[in-house]
C-alpha atoms as a printed R data frame, in Angstrom:
   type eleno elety resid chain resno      x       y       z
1  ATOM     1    CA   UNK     A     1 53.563 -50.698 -44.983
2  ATOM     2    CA   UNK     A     2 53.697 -47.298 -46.219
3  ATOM     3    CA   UNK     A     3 51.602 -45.572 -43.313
4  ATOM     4    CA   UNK     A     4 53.842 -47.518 -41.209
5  ATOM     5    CA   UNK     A     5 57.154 -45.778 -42.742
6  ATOM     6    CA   UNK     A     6 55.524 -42.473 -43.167
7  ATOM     7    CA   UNK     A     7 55.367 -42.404 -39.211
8  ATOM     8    CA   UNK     A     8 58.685 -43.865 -38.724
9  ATOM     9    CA   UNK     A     9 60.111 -41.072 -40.734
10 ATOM    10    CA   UNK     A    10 58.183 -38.624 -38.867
11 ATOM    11    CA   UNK     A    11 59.212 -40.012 -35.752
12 ATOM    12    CA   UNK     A    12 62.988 -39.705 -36.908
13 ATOM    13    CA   UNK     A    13 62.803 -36.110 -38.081
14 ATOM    14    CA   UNK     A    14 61.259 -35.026 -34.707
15 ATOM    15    CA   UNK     A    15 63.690 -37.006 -32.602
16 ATOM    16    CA   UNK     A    16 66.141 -34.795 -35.018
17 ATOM    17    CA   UNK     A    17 64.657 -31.724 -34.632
18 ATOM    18    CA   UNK     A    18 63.851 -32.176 -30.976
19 ATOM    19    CA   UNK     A    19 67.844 -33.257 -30.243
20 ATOM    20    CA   UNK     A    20 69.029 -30.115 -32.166
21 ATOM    21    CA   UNK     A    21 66.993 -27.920 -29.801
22 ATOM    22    CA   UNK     A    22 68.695 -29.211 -26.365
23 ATOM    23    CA   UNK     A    23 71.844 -29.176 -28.398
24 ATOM    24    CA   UNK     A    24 71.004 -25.296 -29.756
25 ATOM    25    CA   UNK     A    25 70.238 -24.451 -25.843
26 ATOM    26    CA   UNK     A    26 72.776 -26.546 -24.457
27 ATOM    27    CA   UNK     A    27 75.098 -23.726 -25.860
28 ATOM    28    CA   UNK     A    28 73.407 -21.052 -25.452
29 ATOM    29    CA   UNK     A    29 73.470 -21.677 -21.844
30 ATOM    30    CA   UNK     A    30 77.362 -22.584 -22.018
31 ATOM    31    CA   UNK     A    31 78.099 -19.373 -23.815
32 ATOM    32    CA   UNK     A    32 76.112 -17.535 -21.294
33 ATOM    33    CA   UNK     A    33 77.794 -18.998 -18.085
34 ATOM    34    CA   UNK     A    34 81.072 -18.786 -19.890
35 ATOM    35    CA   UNK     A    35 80.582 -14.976 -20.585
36 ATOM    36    CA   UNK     A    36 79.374 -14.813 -17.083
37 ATOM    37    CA   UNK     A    37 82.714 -16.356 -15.812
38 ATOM    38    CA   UNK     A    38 85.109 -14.004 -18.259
39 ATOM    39    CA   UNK     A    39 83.065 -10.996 -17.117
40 ATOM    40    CA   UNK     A    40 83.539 -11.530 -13.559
């Protein structure tokens, strides 16, 4: 049982980390095309 929720919680925390990171990019990338737009 407790290997079992030692993954589980590892799983969680990487699905976390890992959906931070496309949300971190997401706006860098925004923020870049939306410079791009106001500069032009």
């Amino acid at each position: 049982m407790y290997p079992y929720r030692y993954c589980s919680t590892n799983f969680l925390q990487f699905l976390v980390n890992y959906f931070r990171r496309l949300v971190t990019l997401s706006r860098v990338n925004y923020a870049d095309v939306e410079s791009r737009l106001f500069t032009h």
